[in-house]
C-alpha positions in Angstrom: 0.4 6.8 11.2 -1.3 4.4 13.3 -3.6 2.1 11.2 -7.3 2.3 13.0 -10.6 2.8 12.1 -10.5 6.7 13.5 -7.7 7.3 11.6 -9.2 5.6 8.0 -12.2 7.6 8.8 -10.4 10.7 9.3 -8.6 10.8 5.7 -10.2 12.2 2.5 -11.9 9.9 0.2 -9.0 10.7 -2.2 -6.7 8.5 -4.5 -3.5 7.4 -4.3 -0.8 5.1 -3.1 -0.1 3.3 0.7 2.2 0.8 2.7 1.3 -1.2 5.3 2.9 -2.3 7.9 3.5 -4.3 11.5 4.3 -3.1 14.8 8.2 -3.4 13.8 7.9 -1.8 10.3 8.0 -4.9 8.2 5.7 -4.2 5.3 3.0 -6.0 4.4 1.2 -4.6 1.3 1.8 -2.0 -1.1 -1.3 -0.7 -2.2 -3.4 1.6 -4.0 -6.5 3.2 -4.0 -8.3 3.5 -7.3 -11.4 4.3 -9.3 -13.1 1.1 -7.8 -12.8 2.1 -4.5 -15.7 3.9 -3.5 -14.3 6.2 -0.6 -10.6 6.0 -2.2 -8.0 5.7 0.2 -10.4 4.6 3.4 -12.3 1.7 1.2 -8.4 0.1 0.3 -7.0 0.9 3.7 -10.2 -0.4 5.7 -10.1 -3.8 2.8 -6.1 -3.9 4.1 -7.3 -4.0 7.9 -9.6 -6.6 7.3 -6.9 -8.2 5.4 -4.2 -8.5 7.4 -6.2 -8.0 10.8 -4.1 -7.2 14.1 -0.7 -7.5 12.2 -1.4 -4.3 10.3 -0.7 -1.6 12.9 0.8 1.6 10.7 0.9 2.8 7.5 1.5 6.0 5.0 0.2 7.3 2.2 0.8 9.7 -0.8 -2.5 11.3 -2.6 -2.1 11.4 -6.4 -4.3 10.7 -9.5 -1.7 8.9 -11.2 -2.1 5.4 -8.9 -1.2 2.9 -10.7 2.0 4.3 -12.2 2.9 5.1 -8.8 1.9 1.9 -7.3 4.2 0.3 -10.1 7.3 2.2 -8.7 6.6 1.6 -5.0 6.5 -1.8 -5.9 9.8 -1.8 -7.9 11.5 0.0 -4.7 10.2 -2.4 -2.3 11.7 -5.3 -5.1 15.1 -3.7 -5.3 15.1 -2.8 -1.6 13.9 -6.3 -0.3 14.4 -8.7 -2.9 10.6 -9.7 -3.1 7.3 -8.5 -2.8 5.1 -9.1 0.5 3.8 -12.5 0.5 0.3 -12.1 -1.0 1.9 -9.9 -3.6 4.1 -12.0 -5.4 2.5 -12.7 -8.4 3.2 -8.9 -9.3 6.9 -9.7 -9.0 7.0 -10.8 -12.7 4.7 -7.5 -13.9 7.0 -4.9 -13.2 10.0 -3.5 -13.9 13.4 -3.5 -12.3 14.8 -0.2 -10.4 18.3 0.3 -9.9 18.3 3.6 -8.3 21.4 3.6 -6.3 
């Protein structure tokens, strides 16, 4: 989906789980969107755009209630599929786990 401010404001103010990415796909976060984020999704995605700026152009999202066990396995896919985290994420890289799902 196209990252905007229409679109933020058009989702649910629900938990869960994102990626976000450039124009070409390259990711740029893995988030989530927890109890501390007052609107759920929209608060994280619109603190992501603000973040990242003109870079972040799409992202996708699951809804789900368990976040943060979630958010731990997207980021252990994106470590087994890319060999690192995205930049401003690397201090997670020693937190979790290791995935070999292939």
């Amino acid at each position: 989906m196209d990252l905007d401010g229409e679109t933020i404001a058009s989702l649910p103010a629900q938990l869960g789980v994102y990626h976000v990415a450039d124009a070409d796909g390259t990711v740029l976060s893995v988030g989530y969107a927890g109890a501390t984020h007052l609107f759920g999704i929209r608060s994280a995605l619109e603190e992501e755009l603000a973040f990242h700026g003109s870079r972040a152009t799409k992202f996708r999202f699951e809804f789900t209630s368990n976040y943060r066990s979630r958010w731990d396995e997207l980021l252990m896919l994106h470590l087994h599929d890319f060999g690192q985290l995205p930049s401003h994420q690397q201090a997670e890289q020693s937190r979790v786990g290791r995935l070999s799902p292939d």
